[in-house]
C-alpha positions as CSV (number, residue, x, y, z in Angstrom):
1,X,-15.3,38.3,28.6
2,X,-18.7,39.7,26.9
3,X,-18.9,35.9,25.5
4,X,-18.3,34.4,28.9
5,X,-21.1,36.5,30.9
6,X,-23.6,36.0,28.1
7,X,-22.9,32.0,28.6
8,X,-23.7,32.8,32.7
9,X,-26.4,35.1,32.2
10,X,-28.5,32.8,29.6
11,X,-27.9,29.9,32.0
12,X,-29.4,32.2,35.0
13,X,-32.6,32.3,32.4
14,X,-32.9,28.9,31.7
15,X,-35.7,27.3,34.3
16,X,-33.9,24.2,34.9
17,X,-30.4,25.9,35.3
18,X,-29.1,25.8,39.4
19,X,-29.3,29.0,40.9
20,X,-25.4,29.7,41.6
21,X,-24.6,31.1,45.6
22,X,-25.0,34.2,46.3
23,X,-21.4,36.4,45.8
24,X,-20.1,33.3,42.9
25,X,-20.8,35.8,40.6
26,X,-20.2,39.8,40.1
27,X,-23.5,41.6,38.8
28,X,-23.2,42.0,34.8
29,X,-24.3,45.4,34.6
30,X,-21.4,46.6,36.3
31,X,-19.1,44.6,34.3
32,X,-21.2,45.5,31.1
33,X,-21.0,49.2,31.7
34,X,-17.0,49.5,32.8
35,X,-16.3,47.4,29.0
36,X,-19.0,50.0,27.1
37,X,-17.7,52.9,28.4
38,X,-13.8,52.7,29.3
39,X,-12.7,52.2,25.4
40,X,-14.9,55.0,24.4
41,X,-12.6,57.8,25.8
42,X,-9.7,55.8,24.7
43,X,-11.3,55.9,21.3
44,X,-12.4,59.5,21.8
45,X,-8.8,60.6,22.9
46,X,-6.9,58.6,20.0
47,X,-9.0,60.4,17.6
48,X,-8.2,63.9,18.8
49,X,-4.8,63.5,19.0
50,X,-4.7,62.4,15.3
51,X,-6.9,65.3,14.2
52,X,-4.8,67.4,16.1
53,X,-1.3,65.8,14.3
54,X,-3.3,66.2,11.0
55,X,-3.9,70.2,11.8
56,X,0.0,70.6,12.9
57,X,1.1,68.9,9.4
58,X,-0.4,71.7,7.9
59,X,1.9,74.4,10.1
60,X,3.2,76.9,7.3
61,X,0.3,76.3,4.5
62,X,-0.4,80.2,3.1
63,X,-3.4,81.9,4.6
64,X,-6.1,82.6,1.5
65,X,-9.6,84.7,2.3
66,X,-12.1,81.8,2.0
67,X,-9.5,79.2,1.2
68,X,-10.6,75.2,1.9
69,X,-7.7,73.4,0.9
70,X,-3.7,73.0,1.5
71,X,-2.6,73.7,-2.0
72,X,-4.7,77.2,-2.5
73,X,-4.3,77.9,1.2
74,X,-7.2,78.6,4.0
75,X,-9.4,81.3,5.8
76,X,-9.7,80.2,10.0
77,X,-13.0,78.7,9.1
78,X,-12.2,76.7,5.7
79,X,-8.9,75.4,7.8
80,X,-11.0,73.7,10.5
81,X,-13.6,72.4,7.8
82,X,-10.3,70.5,5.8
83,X,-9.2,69.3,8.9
84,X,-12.4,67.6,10.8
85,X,-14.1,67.1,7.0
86,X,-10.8,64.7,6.4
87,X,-12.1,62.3,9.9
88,X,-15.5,62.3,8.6
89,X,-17.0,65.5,10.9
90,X,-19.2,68.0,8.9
91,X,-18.0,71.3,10.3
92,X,-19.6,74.6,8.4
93,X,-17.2,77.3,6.4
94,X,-18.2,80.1,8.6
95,X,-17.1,80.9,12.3
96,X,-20.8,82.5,13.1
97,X,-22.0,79.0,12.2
98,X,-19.5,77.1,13.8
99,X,-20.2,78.5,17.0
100,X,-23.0,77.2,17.0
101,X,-21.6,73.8,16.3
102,X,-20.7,70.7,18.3
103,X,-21.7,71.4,22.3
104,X,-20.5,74.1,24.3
105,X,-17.6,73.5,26.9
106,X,-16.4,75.4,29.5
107,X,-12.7,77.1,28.6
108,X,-11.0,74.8,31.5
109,X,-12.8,72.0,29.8
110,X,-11.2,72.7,26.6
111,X,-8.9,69.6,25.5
112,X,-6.9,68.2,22.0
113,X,-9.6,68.7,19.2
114,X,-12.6,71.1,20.1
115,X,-13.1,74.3,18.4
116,X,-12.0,77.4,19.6
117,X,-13.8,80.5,18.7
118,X,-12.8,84.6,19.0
119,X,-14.5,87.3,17.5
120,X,-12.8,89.6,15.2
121,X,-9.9,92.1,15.8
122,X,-12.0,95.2,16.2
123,X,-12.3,96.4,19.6
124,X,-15.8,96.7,19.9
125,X,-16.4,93.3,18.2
126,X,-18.8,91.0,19.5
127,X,-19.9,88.5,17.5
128,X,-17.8,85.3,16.1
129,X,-14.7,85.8,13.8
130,X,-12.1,84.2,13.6
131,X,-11.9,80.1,15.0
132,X,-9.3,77.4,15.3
133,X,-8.5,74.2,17.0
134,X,-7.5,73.1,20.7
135,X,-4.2,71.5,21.0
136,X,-3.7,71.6,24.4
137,X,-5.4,69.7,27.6
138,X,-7.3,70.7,30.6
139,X,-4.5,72.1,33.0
140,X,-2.2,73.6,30.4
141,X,-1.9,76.6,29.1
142,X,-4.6,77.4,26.1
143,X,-3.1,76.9,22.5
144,X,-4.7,76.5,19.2
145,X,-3.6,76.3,15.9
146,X,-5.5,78.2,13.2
147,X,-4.5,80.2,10.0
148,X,-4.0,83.6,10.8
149,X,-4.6,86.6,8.0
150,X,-2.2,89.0,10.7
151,X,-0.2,91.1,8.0
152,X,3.2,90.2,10.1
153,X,2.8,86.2,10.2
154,X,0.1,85.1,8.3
155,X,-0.9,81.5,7.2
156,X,-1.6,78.3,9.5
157,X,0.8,78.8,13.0
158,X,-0.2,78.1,16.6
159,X,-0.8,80.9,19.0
160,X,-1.9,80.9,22.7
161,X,-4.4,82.3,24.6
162,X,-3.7,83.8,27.7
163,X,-1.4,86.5,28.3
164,X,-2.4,88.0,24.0
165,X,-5.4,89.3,22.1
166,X,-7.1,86.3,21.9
167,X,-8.1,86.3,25.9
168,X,-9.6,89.6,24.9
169,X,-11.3,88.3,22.0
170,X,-11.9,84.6,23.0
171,X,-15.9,83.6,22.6
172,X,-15.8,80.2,23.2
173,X,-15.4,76.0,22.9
174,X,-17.1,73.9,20.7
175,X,-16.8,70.0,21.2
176,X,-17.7,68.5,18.1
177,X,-15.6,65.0,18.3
């Protein structure tokens, strides 16, 4: 198709080509931008959801304070920088710092693959602490999956947001991909 409208267009340029009828042919910018632009969400989407099947294969792995990797186990930050380091995506060890990654999206926004950010258990906390990753889409109930230092379930799970802790605590979204 992108061959076939270059062919048409460089024959518009040419001086001794026939102008065509007006309406034989449908402007190439529209045609251009639909092709750039549909198969990048595609792409976009495709890429989440295997990040986000990546995260879930690690369901179980032990929780570790300022562990990076499956066989030692992970912190909430080191988890999310195994997972998006492993598709290429620089994301720093620390929560503080990885709210301030990516671009901010609003919480009905949130889809497969951003970062989710809470602050820390204490009541009065207000600054980033704990962080994990989207597995749900706009519409649905919020759910992450992170790994969790809770004394009665700790290691990599997924928990929800509304309706627990987390609402109270919830900070923000990060979209990185």
């Amino acid at each position: 198709m992108t061959l076939l409208l270059g062919v048409l267009g460089w024959q518009q340029l040419r001086p001794d080509a026939p102008v065509p009828a007006s309406g034989d042919l449908p402007p190439v910018r529209a045609v251009v931008y639909r092709a750039a632009t549909a198969p990048r969400r595609h792409a976009d989407q495709g890429r989440a959801d295997q990040l986000v099947s990546f995260a879930l294969r690690q369901l179980g792995k032990a929780y570790c304070y300022a562990g990076t990797t499956p066989e030692g186990g992970f912190d909430c930050s080191g988890f999310l920088t195994y997972v998006y380091g492993q598709f290429g995506i620089d994301v720093p060890h620390s929560s503080a710092l990885q709210y301030k990654t990516g671009t901010a999206v609003a919480r009905p926004e949130a889809r497969k693959g951003d970062l989710i950010i809470f602050t820390g258990t204490a009541k009065d906390a207000t600054t980033p602490g704990h962080a994990g990753i989207v597995i749900s889409e706009p519409g649905q109930p919020l759910r992450f999956v992170h790994s969790s230092s809770s004394r009665r379930d700790p290691g990599v799970k997924i928990s929800q947001v509304d309706g627990t802790d987390y609402e109270r605590r919830f900070l923000g979204i990060r979209r990185v991909l």
